[in-house]
PyMOL Python script that loads the backbone (N, CA, C, O; Angstrom):
from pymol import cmd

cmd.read_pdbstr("""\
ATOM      1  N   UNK A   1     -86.009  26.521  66.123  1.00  0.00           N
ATOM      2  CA  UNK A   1     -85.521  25.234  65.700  1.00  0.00           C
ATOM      3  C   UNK A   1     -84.457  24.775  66.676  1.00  0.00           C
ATOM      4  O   UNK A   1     -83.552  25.559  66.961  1.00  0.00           O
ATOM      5  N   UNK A   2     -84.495  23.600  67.194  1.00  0.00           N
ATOM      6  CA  UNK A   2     -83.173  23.199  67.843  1.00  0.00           C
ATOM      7  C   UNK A   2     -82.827  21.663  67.398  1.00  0.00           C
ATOM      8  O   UNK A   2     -83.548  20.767  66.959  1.00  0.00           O
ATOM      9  N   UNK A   3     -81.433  21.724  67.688  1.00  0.00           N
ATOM     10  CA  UNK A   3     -80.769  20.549  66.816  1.00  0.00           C
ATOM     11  C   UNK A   3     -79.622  20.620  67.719  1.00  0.00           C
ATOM     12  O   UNK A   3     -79.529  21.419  68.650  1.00  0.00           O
ATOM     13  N   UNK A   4     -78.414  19.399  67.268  1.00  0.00           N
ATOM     14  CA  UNK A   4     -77.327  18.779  67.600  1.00  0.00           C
ATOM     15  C   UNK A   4     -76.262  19.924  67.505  1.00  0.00           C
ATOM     16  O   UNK A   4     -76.045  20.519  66.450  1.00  0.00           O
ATOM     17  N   UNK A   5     -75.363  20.293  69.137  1.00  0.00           N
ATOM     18  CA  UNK A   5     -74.520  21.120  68.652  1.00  0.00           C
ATOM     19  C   UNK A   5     -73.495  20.264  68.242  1.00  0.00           C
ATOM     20  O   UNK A   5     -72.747  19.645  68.998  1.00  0.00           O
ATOM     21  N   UNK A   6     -73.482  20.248  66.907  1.00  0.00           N
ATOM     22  CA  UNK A   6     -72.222  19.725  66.069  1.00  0.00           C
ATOM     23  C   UNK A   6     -71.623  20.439  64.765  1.00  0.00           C
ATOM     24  O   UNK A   6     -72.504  21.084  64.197  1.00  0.00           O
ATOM     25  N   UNK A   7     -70.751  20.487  64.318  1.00  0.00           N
ATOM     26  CA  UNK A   7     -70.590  20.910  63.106  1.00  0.00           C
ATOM     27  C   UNK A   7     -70.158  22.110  63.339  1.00  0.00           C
ATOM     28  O   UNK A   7     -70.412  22.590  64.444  1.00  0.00           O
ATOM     29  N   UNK A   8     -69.217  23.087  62.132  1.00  0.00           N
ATOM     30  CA  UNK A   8     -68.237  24.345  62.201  1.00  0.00           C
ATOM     31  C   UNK A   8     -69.384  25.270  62.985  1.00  0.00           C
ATOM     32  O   UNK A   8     -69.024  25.486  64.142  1.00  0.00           O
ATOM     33  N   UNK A   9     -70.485  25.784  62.704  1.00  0.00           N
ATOM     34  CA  UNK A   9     -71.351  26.829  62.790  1.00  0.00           C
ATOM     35  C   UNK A   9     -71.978  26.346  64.529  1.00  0.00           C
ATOM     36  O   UNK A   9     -72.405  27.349  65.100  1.00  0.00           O
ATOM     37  N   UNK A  10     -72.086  25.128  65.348  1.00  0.00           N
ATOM     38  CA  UNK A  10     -73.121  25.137  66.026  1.00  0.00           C
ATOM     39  C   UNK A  10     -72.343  24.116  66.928  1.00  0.00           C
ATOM     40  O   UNK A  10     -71.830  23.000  66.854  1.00  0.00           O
ATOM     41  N   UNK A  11     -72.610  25.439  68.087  1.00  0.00           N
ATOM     42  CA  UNK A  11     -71.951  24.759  69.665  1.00  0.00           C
ATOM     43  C   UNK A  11     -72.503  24.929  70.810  1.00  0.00           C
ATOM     44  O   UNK A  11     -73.155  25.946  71.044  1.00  0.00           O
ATOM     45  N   UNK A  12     -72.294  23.757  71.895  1.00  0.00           N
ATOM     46  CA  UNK A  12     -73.212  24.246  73.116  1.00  0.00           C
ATOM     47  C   UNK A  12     -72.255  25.773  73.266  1.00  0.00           C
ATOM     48  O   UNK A  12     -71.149  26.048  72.799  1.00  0.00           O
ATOM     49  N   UNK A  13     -73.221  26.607  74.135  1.00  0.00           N
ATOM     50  CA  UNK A  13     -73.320  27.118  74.898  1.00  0.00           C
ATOM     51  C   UNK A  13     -71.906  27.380  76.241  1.00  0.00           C
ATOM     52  O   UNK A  13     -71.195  28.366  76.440  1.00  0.00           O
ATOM     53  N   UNK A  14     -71.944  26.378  76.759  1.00  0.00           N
ATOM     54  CA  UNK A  14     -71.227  26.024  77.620  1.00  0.00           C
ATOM     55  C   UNK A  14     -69.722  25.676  76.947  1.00  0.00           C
ATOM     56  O   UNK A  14     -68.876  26.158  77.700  1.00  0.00           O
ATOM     57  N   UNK A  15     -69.197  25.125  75.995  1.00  0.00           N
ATOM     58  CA  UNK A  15     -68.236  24.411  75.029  1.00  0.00           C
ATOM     59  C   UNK A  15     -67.196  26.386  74.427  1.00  0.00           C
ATOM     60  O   UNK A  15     -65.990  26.453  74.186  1.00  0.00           O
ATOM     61  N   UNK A  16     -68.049  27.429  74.374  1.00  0.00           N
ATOM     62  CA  UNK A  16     -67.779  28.259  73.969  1.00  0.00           C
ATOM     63  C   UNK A  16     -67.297  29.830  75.068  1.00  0.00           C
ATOM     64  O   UNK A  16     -66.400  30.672  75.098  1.00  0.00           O
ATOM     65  N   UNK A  17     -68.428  29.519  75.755  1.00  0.00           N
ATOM     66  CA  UNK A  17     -68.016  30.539  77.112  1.00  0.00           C
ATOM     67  C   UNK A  17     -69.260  31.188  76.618  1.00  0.00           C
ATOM     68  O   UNK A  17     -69.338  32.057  77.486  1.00  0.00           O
ATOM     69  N   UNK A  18     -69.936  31.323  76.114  1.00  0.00           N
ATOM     70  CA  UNK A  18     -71.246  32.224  75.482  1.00  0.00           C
ATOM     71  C   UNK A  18     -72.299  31.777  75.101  1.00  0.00           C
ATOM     72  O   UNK A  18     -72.573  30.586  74.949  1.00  0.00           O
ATOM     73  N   UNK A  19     -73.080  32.835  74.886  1.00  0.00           N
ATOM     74  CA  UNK A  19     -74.490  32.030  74.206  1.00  0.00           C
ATOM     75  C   UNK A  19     -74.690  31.910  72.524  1.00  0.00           C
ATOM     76  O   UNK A  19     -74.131  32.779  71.854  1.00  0.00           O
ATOM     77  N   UNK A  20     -75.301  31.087  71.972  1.00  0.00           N
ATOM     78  CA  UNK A  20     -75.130  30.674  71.191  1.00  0.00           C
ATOM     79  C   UNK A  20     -76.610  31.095  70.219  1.00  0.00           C
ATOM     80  O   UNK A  20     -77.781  30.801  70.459  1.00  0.00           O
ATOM     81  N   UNK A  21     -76.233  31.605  69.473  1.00  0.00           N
ATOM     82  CA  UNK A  21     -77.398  32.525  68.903  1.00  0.00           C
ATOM     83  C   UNK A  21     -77.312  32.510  67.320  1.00  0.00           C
ATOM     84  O   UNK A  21     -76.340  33.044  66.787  1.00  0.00           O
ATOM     85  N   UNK A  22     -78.433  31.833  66.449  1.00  0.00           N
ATOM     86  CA  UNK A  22     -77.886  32.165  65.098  1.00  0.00           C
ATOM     87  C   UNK A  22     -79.149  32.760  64.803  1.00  0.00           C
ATOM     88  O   UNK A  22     -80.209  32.502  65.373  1.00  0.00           O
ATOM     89  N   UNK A  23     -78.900  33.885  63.520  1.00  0.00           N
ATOM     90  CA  UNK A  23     -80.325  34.259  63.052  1.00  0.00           C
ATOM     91  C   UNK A  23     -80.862  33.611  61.417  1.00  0.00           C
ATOM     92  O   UNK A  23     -80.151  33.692  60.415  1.00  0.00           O
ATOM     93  N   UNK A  24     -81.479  33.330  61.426  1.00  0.00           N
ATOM     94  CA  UNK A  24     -82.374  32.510  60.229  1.00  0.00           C
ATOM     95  C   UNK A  24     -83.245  33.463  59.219  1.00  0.00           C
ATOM     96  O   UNK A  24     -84.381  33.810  59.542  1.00  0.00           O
ATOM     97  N   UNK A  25     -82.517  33.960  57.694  1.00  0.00           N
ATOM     98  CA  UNK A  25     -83.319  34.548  57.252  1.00  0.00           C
ATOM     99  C   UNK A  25     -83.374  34.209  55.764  1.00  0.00           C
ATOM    100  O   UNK A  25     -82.463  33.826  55.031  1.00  0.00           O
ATOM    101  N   UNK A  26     -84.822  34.472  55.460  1.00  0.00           N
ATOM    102  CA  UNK A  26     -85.249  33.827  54.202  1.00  0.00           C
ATOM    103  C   UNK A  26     -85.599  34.931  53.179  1.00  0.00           C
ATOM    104  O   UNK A  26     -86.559  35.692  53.297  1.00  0.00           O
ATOM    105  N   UNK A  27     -84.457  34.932  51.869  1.00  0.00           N
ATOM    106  CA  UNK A  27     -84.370  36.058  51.010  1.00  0.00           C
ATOM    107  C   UNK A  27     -84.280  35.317  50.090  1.00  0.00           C
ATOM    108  O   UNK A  27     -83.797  34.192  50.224  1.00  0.00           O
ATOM    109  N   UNK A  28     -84.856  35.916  48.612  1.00  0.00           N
ATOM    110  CA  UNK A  28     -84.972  35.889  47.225  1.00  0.00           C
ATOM    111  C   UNK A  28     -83.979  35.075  46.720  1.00  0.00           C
ATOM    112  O   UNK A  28     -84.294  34.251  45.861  1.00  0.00           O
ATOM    113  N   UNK A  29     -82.517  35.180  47.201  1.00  0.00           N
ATOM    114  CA  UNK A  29     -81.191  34.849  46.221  1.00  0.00           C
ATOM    115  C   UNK A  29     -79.908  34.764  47.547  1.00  0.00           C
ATOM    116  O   UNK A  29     -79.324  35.608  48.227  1.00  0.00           O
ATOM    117  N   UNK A  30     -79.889  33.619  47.470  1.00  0.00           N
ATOM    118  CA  UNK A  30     -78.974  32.804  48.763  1.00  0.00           C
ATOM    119  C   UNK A  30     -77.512  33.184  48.364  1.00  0.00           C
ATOM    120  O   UNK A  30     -76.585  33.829  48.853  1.00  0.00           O
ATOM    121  N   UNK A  31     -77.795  32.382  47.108  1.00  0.00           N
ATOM    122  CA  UNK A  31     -76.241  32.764  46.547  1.00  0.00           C
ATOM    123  C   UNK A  31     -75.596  34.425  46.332  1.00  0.00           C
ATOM    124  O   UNK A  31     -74.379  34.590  46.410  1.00  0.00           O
ATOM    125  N   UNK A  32     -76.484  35.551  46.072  1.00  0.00           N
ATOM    126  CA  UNK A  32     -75.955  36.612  45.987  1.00  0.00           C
ATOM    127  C   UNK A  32     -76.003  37.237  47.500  1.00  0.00           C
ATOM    128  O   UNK A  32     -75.042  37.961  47.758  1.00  0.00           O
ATOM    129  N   UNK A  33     -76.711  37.115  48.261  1.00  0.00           N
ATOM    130  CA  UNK A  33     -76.354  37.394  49.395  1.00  0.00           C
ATOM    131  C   UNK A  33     -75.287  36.346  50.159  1.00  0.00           C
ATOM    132  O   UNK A  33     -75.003  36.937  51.200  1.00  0.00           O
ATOM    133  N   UNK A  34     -74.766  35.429  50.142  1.00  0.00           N
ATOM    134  CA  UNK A  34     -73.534  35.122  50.347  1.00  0.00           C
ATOM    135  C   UNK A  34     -72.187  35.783  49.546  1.00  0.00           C
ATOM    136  O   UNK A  34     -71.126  35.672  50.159  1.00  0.00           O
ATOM    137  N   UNK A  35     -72.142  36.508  48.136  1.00  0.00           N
ATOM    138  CA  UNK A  35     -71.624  36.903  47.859  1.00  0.00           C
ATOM    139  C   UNK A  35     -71.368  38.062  48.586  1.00  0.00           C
ATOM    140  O   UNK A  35     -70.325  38.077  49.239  1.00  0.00           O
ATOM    141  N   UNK A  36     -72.300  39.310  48.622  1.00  0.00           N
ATOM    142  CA  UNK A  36     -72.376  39.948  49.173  1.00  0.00           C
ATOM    143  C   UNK A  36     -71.818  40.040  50.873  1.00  0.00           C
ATOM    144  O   UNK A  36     -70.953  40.767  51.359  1.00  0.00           O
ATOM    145  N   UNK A  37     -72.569  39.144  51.427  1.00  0.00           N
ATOM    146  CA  UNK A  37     -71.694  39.039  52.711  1.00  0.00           C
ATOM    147  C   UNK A  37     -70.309  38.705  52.835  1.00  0.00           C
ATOM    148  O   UNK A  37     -69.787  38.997  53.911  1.00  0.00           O
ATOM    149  N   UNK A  38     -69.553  38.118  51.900  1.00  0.00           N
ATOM    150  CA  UNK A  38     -68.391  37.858  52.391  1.00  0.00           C
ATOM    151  C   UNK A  38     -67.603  38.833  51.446  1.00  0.00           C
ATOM    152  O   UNK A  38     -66.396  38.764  51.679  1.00  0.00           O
ATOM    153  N   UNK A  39     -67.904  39.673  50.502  1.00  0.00           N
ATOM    154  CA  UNK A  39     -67.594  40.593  50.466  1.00  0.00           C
ATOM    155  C   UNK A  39     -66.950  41.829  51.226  1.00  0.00           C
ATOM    156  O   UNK A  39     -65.902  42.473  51.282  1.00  0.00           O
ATOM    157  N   UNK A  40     -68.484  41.751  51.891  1.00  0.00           N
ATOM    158  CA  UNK A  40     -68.597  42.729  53.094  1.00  0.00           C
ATOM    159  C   UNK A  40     -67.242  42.206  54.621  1.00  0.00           C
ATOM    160  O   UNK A  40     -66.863  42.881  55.578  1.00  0.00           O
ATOM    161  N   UNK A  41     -66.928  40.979  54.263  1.00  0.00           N
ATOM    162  CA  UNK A  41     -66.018  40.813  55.467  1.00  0.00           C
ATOM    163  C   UNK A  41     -66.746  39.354  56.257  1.00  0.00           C
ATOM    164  O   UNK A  41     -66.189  38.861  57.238  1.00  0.00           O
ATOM    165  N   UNK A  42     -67.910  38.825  55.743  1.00  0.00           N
ATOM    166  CA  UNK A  42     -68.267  37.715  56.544  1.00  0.00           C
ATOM    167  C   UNK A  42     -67.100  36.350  55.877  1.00  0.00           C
ATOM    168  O   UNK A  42     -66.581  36.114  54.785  1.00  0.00           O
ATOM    169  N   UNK A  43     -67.096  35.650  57.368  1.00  0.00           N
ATOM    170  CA  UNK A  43     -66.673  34.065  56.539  1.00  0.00           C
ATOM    171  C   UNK A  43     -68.022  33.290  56.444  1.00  0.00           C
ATOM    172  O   UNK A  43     -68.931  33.191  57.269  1.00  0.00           O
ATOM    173  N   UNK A  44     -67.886  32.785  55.228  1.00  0.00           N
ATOM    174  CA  UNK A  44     -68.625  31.921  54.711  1.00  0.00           C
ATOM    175  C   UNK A  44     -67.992  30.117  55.170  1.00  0.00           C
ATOM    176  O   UNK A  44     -66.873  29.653  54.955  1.00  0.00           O
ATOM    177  N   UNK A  45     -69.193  29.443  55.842  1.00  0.00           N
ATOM    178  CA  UNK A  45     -69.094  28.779  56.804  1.00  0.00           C
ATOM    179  C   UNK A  45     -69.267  27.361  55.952  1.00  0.00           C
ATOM    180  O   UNK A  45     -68.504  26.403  55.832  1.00  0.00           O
ATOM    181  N   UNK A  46     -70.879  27.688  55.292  1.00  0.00           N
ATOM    182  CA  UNK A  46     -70.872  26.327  54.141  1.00  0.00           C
ATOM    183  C   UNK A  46     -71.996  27.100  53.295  1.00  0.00           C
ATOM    184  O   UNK A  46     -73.067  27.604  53.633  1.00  0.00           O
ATOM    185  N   UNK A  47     -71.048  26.953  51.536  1.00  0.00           N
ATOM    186  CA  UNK A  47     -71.701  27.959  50.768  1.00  0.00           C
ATOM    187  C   UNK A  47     -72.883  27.450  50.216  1.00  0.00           C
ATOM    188  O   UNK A  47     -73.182  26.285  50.479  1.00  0.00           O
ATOM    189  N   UNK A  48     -73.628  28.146  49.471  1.00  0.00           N
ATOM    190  CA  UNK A  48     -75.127  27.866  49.304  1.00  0.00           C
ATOM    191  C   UNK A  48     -75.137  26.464  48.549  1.00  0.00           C
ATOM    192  O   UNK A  48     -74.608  26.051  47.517  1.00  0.00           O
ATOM    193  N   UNK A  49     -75.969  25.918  49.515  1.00  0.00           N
ATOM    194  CA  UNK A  49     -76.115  24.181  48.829  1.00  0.00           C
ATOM    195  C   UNK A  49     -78.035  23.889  48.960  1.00  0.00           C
ATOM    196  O   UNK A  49     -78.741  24.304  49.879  1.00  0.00           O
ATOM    197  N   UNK A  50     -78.390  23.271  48.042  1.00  0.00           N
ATOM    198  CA  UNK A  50     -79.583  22.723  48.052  1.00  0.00           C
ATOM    199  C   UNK A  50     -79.887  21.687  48.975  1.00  0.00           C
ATOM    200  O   UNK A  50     -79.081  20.787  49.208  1.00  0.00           O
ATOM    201  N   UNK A  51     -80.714  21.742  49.374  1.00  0.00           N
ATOM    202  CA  UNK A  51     -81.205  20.946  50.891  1.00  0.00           C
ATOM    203  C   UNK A  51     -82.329  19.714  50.486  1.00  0.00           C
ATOM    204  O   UNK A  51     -83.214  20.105  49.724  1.00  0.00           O
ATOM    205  N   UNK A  52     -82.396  18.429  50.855  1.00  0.00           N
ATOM    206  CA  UNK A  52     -83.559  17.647  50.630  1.00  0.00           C
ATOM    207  C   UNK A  52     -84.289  18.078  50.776  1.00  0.00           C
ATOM    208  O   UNK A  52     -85.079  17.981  49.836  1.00  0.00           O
ATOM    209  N   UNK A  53     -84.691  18.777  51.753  1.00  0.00           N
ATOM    210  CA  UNK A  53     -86.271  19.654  52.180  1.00  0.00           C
ATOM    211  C   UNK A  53     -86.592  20.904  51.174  1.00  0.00           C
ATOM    212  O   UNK A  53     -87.528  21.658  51.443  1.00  0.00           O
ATOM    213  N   UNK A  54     -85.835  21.091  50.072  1.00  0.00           N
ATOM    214  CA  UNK A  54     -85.973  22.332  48.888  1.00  0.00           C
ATOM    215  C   UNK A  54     -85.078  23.709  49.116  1.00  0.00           C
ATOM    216  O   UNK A  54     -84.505  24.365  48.246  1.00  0.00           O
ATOM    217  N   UNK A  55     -85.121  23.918  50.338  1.00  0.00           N
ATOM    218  CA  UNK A  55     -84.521  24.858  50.651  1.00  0.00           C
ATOM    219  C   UNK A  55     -82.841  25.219  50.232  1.00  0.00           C
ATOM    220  O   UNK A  55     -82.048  24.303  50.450  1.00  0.00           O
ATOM    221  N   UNK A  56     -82.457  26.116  49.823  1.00  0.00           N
ATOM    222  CA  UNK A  56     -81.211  26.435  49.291  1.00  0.00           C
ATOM    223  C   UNK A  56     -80.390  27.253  50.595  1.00  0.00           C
ATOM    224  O   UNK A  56     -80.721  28.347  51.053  1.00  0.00           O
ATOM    225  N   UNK A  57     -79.554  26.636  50.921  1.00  0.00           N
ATOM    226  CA  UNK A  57     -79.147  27.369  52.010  1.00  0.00           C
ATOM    227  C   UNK A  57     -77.374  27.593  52.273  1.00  0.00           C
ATOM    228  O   UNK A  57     -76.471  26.866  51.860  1.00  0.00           O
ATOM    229  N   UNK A  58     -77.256  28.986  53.186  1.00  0.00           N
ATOM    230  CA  UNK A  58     -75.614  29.099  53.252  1.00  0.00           C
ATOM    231  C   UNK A  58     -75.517  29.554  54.615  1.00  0.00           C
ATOM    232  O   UNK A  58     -76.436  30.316  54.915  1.00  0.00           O
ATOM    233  N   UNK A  59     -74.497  29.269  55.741  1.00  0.00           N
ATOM    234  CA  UNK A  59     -74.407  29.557  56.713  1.00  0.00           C
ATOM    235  C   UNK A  59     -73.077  30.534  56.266  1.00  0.00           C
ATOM    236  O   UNK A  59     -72.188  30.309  55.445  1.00  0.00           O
ATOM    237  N   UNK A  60     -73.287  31.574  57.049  1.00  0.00           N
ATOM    238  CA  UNK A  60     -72.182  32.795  57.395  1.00  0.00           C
ATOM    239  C   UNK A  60     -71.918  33.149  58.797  1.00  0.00           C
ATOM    240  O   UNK A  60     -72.666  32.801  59.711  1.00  0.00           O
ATOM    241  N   UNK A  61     -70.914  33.800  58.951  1.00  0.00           N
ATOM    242  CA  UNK A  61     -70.584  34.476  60.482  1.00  0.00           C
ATOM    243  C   UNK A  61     -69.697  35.298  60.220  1.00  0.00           C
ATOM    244  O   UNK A  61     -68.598  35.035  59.733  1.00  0.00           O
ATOM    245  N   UNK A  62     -70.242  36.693  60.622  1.00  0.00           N
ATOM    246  CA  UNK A  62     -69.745  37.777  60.451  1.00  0.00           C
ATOM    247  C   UNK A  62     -68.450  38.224  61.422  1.00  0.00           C
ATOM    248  O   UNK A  62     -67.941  37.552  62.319  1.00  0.00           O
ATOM    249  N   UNK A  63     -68.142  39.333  61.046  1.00  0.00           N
ATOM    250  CA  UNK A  63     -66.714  39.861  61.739  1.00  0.00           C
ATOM    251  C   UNK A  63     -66.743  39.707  63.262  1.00  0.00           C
ATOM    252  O   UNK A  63     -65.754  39.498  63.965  1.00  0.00           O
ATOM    253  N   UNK A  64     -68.554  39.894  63.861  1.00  0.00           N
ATOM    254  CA  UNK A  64     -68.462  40.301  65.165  1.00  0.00           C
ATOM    255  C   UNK A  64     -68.759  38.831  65.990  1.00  0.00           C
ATOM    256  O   UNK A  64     -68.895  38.717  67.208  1.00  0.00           O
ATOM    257  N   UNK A  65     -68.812  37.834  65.054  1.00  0.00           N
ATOM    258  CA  UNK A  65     -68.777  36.565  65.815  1.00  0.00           C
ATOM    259  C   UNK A  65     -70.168  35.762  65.677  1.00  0.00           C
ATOM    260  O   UNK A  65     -70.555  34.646  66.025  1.00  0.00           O
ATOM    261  N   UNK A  66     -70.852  37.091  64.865  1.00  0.00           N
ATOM    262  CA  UNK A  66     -72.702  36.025  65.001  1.00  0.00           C
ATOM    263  C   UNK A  66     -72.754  34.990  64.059  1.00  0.00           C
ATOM    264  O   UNK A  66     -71.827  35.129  63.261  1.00  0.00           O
ATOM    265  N   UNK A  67     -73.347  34.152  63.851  1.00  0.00           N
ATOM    266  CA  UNK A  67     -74.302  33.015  63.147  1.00  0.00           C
ATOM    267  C   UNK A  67     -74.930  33.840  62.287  1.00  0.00           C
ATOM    268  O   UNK A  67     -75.167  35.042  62.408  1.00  0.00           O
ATOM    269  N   UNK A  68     -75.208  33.015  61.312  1.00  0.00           N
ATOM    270  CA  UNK A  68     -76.115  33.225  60.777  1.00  0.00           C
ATOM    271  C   UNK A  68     -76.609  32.477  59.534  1.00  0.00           C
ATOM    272  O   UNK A  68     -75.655  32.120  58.843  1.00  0.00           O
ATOM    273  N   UNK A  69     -77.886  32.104  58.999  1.00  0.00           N
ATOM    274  CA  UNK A  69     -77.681  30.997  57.505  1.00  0.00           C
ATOM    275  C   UNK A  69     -78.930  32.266  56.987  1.00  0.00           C
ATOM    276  O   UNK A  69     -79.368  33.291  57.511  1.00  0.00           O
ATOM    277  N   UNK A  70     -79.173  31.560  55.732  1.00  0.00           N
ATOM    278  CA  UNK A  70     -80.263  32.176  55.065  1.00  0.00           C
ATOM    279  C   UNK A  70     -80.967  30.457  54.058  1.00  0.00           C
ATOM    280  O   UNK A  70     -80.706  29.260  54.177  1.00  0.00           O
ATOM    281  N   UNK A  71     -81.968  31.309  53.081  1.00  0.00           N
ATOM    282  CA  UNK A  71     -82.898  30.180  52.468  1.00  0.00           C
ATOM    283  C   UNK A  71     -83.891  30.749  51.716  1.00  0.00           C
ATOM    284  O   UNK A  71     -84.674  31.646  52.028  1.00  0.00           O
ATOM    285  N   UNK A  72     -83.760  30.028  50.510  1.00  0.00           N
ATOM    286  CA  UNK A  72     -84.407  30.604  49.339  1.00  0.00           C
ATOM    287  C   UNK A  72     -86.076  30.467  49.585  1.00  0.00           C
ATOM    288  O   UNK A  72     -86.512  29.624  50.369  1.00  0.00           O
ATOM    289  N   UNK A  73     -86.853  31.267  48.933  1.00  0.00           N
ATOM    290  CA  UNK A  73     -88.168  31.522  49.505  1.00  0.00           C
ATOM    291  C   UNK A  73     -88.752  30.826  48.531  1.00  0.00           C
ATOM    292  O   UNK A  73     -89.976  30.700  48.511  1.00  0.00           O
TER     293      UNK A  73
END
""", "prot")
cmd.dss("prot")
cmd.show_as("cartoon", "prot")
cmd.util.cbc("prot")
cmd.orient("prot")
């Protein structure tokens, strides 16, 4: 997927000094795995919200700096 680097979670490349990498994964329960992750030490970026397109989704980024969202199946 590529899109506009705008917004807390999504930046060029170049704007950061690095590459810009998020991973996209689609599990059962958005909301308990955001719990879970920020539990674990992730910041929670934007918490699980329902999407026009159906999808339920939450972006996180963990301790070591990655991206990442998820989305209800």
């Amino acid at each position: 997927m590529l899109g506009d680097a705008e917004g807390p979670a999504f930046a060029a490349p170049t704007s950061i000094g690095g590459t810009t990498v998020a991973l996209h994964v689609f599990v059962k329960d958005v909301d308990a795995l955001a719990r879970q992750a920020t539990t674990a030490g992730a910041e929670l970026l934007q918490p699980p919200t329902d999407q026009f397109h159906g999808d339920r989704t939450a972006i996180l980024r963990d301790p070591t700096d990655m991206y990442g969202s998820s989305s209800r199946t």
